[in-house]
mmCIF file of the N, C-alpha and C atoms, coordinates in Angstrom:
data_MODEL
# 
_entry.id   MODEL 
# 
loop_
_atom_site.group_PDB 
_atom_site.id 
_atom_site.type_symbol 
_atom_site.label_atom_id 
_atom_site.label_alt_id 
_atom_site.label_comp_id 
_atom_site.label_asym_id 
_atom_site.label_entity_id 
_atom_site.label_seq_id 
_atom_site.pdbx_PDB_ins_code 
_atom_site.Cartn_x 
_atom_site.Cartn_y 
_atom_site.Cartn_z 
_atom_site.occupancy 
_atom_site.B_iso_or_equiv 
_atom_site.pdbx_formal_charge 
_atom_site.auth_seq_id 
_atom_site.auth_comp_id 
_atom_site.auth_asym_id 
_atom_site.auth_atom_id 
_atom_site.pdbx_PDB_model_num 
ATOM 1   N N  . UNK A 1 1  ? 2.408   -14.057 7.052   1.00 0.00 ? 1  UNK A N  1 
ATOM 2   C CA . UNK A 1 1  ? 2.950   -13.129 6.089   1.00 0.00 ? 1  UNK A CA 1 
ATOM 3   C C  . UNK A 1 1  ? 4.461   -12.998 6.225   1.00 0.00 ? 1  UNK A C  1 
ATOM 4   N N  . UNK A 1 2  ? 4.724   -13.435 7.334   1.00 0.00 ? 2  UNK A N  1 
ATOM 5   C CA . UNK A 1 2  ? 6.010   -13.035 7.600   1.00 0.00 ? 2  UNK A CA 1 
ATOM 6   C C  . UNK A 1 2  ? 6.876   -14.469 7.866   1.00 0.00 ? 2  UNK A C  1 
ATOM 7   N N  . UNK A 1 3  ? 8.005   -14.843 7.162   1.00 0.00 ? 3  UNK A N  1 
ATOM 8   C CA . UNK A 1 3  ? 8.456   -16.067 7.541   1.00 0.00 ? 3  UNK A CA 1 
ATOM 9   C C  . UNK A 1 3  ? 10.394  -16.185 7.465   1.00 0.00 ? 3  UNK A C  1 
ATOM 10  N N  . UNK A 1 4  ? 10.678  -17.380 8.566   1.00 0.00 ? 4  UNK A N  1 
ATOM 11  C CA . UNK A 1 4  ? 11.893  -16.979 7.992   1.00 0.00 ? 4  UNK A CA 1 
ATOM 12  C C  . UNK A 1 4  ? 12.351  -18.520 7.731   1.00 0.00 ? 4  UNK A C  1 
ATOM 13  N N  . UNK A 1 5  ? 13.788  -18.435 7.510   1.00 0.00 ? 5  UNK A N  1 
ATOM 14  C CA . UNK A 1 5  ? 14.187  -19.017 6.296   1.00 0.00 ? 5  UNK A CA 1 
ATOM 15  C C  . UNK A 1 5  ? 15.663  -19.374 7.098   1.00 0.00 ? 5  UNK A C  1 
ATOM 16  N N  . UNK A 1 6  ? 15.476  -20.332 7.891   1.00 0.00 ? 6  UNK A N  1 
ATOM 17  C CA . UNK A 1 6  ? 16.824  -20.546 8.684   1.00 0.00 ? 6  UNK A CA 1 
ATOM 18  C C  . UNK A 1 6  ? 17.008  -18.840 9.500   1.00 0.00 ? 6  UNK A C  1 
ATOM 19  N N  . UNK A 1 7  ? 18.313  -18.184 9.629   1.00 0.00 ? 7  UNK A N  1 
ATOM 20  C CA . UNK A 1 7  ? 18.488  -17.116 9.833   1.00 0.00 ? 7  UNK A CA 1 
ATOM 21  C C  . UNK A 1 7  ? 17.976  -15.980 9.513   1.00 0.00 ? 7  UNK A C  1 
ATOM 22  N N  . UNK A 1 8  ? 17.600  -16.272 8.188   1.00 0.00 ? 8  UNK A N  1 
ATOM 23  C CA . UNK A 1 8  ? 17.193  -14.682 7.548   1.00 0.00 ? 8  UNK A CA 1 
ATOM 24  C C  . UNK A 1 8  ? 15.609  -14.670 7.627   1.00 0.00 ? 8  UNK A C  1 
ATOM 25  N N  . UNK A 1 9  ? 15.509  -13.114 7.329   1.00 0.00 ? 9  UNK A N  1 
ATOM 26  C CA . UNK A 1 9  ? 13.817  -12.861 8.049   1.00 0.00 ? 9  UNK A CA 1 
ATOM 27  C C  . UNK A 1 9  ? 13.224  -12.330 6.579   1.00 0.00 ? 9  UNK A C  1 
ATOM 28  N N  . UNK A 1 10 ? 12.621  -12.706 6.701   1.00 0.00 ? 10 UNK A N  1 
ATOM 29  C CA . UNK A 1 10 ? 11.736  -12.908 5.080   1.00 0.00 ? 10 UNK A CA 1 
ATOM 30  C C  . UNK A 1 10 ? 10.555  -11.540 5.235   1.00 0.00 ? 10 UNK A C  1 
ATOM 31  N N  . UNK A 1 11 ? 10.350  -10.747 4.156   1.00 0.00 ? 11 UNK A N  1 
ATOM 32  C CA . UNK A 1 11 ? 9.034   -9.830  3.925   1.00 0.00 ? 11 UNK A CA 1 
ATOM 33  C C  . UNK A 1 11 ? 8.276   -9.595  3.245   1.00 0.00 ? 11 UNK A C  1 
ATOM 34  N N  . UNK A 1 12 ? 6.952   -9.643  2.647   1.00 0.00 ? 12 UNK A N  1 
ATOM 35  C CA . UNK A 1 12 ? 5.783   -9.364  2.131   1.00 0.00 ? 12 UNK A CA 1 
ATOM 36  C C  . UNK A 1 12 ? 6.129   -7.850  1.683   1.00 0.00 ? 12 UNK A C  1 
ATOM 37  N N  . UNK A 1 13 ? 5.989   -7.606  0.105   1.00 0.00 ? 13 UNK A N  1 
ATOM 38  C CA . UNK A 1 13 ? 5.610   -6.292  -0.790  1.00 0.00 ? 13 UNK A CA 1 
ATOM 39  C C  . UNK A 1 13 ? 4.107   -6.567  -0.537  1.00 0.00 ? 13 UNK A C  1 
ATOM 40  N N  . UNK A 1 14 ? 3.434   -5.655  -0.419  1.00 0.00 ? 14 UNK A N  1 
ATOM 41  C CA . UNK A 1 14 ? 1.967   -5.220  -0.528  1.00 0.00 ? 14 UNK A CA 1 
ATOM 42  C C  . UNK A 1 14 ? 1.682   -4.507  -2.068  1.00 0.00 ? 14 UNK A C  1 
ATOM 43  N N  . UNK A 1 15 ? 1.106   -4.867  -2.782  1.00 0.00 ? 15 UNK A N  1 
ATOM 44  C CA . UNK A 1 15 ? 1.115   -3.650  -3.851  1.00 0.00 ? 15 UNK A CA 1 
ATOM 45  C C  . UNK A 1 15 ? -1.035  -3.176  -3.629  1.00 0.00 ? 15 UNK A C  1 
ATOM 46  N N  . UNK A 1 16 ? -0.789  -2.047  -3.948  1.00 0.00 ? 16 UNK A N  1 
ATOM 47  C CA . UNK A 1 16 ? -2.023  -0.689  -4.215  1.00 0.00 ? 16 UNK A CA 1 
ATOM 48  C C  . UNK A 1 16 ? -2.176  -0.992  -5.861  1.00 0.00 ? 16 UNK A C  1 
ATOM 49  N N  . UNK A 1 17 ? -3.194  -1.468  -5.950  1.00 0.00 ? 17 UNK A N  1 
ATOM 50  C CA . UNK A 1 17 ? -3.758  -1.477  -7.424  1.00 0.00 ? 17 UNK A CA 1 
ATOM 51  C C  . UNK A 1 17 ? -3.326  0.045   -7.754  1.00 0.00 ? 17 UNK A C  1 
ATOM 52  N N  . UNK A 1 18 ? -2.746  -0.340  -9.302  1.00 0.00 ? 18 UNK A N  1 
ATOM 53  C CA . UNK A 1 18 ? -2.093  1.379   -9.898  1.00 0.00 ? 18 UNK A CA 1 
ATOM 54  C C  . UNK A 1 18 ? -3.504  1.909   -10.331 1.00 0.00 ? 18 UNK A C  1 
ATOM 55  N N  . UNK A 1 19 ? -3.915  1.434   -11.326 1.00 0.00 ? 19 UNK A N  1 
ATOM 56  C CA . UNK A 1 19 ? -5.684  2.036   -12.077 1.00 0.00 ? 19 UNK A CA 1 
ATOM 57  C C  . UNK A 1 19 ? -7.036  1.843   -11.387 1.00 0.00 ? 19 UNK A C  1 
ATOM 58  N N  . UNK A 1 20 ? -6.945  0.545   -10.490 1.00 0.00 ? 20 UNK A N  1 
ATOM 59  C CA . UNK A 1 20 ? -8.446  1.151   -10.210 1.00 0.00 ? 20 UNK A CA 1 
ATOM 60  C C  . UNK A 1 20 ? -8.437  1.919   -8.513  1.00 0.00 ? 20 UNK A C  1 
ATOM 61  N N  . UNK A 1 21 ? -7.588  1.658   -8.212  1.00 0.00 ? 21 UNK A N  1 
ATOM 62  C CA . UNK A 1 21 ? -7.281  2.460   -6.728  1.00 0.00 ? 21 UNK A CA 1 
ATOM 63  C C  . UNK A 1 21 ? -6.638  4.103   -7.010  1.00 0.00 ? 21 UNK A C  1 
ATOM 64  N N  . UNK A 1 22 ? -5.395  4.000   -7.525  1.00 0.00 ? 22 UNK A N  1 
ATOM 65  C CA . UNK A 1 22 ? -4.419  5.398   -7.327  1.00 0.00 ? 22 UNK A CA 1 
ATOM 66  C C  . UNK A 1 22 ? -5.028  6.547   -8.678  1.00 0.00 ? 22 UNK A C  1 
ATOM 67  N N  . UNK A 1 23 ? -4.862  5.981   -9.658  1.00 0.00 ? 23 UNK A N  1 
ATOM 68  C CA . UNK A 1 23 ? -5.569  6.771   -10.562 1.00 0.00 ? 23 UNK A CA 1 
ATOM 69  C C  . UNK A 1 23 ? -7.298  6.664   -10.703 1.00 0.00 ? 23 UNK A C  1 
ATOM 70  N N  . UNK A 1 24 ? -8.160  5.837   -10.381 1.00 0.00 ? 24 UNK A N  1 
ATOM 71  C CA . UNK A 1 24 ? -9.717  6.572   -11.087 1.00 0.00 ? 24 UNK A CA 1 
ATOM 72  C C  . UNK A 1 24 ? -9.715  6.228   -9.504  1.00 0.00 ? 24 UNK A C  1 
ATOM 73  N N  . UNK A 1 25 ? -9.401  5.748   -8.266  1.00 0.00 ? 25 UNK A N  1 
ATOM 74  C CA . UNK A 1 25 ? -10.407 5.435   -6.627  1.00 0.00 ? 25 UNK A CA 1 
ATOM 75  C C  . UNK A 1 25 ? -10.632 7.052   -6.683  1.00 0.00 ? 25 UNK A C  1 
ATOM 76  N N  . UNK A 1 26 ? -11.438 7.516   -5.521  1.00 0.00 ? 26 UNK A N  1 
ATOM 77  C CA . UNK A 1 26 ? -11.592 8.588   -4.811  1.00 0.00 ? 26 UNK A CA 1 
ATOM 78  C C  . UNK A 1 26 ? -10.902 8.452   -3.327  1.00 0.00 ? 26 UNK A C  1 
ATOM 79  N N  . UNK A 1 27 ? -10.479 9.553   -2.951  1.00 0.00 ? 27 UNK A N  1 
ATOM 80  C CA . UNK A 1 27 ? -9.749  9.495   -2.018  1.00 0.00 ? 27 UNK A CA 1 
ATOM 81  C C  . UNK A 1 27 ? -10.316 8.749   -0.553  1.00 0.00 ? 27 UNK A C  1 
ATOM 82  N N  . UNK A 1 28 ? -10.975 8.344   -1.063  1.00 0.00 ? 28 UNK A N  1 
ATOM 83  C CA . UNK A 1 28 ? -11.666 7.416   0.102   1.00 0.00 ? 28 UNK A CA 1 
ATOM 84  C C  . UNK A 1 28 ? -11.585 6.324   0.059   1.00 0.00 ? 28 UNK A C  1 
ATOM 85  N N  . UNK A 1 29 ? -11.459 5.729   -0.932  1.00 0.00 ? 29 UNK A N  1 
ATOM 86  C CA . UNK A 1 29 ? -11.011 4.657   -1.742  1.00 0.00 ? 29 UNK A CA 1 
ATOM 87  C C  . UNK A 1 29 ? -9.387  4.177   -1.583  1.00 0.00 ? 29 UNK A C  1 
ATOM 88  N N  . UNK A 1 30 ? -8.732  5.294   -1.767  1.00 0.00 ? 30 UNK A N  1 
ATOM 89  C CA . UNK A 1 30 ? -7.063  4.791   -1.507  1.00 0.00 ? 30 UNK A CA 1 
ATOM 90  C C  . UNK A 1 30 ? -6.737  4.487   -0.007  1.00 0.00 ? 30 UNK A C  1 
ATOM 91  N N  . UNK A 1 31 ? -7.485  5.592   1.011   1.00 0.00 ? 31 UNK A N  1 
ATOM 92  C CA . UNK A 1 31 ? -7.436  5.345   2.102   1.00 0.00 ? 31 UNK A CA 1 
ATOM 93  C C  . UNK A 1 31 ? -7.846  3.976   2.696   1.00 0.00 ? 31 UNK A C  1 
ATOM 94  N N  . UNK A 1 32 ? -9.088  3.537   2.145   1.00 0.00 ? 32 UNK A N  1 
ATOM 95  C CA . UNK A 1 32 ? -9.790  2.434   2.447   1.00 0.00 ? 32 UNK A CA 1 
ATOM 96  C C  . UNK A 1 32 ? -8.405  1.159   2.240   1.00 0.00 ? 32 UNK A C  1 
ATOM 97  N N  . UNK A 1 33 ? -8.334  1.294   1.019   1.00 0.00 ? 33 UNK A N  1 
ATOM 98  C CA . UNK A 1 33 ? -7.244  0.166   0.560   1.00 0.00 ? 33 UNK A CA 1 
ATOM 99  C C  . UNK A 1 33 ? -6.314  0.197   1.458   1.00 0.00 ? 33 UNK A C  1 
ATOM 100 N N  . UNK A 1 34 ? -5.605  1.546   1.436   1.00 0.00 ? 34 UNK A N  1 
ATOM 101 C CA . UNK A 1 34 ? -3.909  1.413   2.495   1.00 0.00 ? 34 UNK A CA 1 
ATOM 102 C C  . UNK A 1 34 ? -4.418  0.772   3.618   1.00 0.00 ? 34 UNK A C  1 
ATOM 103 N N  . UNK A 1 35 ? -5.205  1.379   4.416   1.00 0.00 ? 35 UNK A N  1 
ATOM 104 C CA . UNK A 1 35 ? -5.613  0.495   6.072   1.00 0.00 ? 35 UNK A CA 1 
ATOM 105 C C  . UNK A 1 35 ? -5.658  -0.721  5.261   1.00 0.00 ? 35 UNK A C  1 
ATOM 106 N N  . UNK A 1 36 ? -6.743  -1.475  4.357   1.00 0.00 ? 36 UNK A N  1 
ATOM 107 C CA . UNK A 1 36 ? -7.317  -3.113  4.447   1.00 0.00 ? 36 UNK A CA 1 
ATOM 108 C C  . UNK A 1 36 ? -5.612  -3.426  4.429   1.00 0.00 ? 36 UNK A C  1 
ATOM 109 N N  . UNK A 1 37 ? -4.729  -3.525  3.518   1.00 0.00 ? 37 UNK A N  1 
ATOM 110 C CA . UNK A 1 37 ? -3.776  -3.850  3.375   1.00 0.00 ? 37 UNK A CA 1 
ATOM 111 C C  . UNK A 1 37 ? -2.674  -3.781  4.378   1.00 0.00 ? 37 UNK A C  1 
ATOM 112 N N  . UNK A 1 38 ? -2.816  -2.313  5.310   1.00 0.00 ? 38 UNK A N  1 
ATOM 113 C CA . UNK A 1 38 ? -2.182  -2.679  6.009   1.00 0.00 ? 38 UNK A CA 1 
ATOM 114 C C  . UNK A 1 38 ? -2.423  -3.863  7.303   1.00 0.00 ? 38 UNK A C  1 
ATOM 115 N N  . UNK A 1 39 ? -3.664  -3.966  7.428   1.00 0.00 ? 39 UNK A N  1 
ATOM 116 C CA . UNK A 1 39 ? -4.275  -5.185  8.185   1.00 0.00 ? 39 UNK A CA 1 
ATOM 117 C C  . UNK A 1 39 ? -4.171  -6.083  7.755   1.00 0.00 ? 39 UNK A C  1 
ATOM 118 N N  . UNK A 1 40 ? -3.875  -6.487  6.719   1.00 0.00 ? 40 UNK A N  1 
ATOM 119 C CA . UNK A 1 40 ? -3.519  -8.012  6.066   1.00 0.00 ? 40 UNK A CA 1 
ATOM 120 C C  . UNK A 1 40 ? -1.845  -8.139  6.648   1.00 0.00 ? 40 UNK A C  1 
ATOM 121 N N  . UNK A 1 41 ? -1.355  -7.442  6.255   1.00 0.00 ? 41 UNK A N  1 
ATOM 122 C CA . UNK A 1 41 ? -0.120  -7.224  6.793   1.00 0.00 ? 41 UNK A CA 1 
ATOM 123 C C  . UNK A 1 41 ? 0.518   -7.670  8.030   1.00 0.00 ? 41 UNK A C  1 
ATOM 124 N N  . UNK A 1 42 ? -0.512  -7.001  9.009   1.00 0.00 ? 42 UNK A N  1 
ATOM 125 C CA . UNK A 1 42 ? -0.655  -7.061  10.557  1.00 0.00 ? 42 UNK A CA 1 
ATOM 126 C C  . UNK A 1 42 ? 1.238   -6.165  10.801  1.00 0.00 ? 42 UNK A C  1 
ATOM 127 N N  . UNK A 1 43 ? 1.412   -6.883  11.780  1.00 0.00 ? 43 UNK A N  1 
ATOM 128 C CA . UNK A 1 43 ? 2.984   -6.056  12.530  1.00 0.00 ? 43 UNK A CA 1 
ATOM 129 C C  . UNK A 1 43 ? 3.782   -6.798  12.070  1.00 0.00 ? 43 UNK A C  1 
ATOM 130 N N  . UNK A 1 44 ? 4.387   -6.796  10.874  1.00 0.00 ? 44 UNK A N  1 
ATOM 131 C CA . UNK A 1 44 ? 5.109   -8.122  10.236  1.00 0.00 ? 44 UNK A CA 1 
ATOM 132 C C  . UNK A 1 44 ? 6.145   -7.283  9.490   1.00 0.00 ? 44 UNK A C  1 
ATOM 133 N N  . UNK A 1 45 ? 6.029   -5.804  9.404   1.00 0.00 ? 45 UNK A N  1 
ATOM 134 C CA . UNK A 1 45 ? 7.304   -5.198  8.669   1.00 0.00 ? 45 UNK A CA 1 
ATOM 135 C C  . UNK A 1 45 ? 7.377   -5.398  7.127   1.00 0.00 ? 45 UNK A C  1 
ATOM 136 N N  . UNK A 1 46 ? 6.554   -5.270  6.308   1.00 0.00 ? 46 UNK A N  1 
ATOM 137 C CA . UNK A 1 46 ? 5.792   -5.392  5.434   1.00 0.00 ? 46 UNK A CA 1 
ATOM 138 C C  . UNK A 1 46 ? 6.591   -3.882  4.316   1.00 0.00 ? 46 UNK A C  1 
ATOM 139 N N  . UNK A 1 47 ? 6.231   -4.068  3.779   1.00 0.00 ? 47 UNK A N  1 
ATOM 140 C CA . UNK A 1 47 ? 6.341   -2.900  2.431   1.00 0.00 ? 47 UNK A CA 1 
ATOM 141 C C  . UNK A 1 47 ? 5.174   -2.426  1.634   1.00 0.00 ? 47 UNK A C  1 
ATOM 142 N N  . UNK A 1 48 ? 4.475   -1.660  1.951   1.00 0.00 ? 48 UNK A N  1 
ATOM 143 C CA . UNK A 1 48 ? 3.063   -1.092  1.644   1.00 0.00 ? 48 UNK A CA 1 
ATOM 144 C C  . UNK A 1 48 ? 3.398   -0.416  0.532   1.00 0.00 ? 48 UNK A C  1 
ATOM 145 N N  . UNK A 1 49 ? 3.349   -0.451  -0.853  1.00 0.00 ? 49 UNK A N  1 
ATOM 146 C CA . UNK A 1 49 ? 3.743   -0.247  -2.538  1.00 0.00 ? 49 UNK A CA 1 
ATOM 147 C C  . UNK A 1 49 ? 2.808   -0.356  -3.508  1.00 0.00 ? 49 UNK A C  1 
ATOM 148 N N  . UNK A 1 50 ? 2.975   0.837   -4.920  1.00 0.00 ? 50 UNK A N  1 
ATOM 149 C CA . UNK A 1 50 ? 1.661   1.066   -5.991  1.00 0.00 ? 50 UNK A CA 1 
ATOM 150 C C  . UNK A 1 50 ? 2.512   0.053   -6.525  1.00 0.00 ? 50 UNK A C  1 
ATOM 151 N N  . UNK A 1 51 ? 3.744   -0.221  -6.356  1.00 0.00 ? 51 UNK A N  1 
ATOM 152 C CA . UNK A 1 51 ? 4.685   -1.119  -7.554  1.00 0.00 ? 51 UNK A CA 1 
ATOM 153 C C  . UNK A 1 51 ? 6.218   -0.641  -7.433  1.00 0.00 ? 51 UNK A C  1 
ATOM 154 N N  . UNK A 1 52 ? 6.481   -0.754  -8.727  1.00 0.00 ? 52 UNK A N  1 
ATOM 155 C CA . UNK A 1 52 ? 7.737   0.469   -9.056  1.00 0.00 ? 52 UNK A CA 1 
ATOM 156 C C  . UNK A 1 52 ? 7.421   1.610   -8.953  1.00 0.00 ? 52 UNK A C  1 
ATOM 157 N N  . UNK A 1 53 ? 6.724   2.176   -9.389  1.00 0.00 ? 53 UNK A N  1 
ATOM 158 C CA . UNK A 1 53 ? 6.865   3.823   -9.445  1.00 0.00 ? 53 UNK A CA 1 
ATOM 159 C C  . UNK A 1 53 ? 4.878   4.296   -9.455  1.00 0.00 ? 53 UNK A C  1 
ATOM 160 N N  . UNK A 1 54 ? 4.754   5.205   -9.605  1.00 0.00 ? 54 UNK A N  1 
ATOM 161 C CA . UNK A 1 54 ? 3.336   5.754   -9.691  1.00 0.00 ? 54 UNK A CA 1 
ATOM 162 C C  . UNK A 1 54 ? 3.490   6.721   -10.853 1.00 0.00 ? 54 UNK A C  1 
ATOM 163 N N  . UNK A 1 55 ? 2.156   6.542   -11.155 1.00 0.00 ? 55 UNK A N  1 
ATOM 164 C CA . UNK A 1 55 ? 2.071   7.002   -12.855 1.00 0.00 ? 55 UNK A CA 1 
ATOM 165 C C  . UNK A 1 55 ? 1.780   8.582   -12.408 1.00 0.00 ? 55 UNK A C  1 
ATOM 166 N N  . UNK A 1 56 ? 2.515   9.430   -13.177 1.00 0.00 ? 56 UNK A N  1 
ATOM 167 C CA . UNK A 1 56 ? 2.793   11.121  -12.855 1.00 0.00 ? 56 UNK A CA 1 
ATOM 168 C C  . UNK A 1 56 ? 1.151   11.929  -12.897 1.00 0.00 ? 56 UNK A C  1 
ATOM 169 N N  . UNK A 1 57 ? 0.279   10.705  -13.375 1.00 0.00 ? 57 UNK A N  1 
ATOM 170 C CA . UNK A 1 57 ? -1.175  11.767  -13.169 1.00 0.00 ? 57 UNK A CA 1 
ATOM 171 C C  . UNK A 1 57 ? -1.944  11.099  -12.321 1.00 0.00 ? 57 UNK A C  1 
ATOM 172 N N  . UNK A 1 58 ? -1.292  10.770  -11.389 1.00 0.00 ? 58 UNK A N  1 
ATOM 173 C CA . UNK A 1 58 ? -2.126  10.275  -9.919  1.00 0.00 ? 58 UNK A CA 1 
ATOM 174 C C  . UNK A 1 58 ? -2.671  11.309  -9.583  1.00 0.00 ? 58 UNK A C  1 
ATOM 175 N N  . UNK A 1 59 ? -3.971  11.316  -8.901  1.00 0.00 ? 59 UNK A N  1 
ATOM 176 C CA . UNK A 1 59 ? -3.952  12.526  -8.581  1.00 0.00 ? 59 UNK A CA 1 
ATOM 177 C C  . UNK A 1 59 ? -4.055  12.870  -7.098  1.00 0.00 ? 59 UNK A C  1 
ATOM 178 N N  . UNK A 1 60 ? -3.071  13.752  -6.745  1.00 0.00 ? 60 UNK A N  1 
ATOM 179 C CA . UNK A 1 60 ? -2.603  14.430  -5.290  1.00 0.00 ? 60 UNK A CA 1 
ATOM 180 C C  . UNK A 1 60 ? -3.033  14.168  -3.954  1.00 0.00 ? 60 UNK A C  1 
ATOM 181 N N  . UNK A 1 61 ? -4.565  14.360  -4.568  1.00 0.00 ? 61 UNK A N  1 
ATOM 182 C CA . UNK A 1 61 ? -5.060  14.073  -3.515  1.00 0.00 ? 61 UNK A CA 1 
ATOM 183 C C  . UNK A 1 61 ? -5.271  12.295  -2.568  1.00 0.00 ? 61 UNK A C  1 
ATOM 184 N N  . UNK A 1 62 ? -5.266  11.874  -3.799  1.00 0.00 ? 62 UNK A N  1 
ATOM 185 C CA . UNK A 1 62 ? -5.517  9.915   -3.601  1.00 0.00 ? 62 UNK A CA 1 
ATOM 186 C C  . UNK A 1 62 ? -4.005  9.706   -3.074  1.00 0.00 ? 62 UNK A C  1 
ATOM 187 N N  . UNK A 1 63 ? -2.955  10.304  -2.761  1.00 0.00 ? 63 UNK A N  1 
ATOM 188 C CA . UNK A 1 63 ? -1.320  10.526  -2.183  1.00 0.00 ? 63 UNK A CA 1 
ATOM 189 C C  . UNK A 1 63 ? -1.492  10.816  -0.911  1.00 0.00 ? 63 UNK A C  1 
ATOM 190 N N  . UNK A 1 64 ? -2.050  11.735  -1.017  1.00 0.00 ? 64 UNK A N  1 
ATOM 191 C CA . UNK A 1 64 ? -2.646  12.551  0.707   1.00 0.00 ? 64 UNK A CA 1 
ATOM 192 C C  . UNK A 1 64 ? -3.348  11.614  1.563   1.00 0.00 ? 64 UNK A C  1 
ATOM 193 N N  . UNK A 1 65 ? -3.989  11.597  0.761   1.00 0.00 ? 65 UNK A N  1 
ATOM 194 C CA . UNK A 1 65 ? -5.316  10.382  1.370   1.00 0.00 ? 65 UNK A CA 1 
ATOM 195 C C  . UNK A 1 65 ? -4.855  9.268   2.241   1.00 0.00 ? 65 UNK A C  1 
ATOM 196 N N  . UNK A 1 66 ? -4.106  8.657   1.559   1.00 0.00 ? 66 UNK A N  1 
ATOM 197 C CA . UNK A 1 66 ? -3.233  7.063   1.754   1.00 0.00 ? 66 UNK A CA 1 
ATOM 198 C C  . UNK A 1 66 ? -2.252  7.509   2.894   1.00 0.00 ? 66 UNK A C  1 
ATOM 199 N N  . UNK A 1 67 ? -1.457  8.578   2.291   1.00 0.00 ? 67 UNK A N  1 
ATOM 200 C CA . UNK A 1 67 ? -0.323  9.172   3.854   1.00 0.00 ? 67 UNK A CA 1 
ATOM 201 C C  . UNK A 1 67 ? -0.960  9.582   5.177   1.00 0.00 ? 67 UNK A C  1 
ATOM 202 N N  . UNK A 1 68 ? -2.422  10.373  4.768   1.00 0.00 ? 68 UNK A N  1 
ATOM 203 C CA . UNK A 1 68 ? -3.019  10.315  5.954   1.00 0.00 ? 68 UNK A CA 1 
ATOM 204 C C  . UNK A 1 68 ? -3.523  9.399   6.604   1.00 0.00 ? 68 UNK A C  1 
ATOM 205 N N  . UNK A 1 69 ? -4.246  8.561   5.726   1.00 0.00 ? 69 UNK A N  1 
ATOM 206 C CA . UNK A 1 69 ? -4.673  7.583   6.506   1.00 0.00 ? 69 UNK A CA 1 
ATOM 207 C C  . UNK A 1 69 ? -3.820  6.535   7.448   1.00 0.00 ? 69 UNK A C  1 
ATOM 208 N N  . UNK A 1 70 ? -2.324  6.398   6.698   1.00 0.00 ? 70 UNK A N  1 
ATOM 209 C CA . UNK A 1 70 ? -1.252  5.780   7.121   1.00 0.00 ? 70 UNK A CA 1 
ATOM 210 C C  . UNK A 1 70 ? -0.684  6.601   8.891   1.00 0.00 ? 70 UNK A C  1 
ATOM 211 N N  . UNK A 1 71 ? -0.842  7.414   8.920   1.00 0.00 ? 71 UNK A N  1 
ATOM 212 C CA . UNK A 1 71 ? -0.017  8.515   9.460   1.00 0.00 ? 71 UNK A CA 1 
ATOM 213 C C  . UNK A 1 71 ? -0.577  7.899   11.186  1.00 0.00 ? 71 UNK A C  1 
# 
């Protein structure tokens, strides 16, 4: 996942499905995802991301969920 490029150190965006994870998952569901992803990842310094931005009717709790599980 992680590679470099002569000198410079190269990094992996992760993206969180926006619709079927952040808006309709259950918060068990976002959690589930952030860990799998962050295990794909492994210790590689990675960027764990819904995208650009998150759509304003996410709902709160599927936010919580993911930070906790991250935490």
């Amino acid at each position: 996942m992680l590679a470099t490029t002569g000198s410079l150190l190269c990094s992996l965006k992760i993206l969180i499905s926006l619709v079927k994870i952040f808006l309709n998952g259950t918060e068990d569901e976002c959690a589930t995802e952030a860990l799998e992803e962050v295990e794909i990842g492994g210790n590689t310094g990675y960027i764990l991301s819904p995208g650009c931005d998150i759509p304003y009717n996410v709902p709160k709790e599927n936010l919580i969920a993911i930070g906790e599980a991250l935490h």
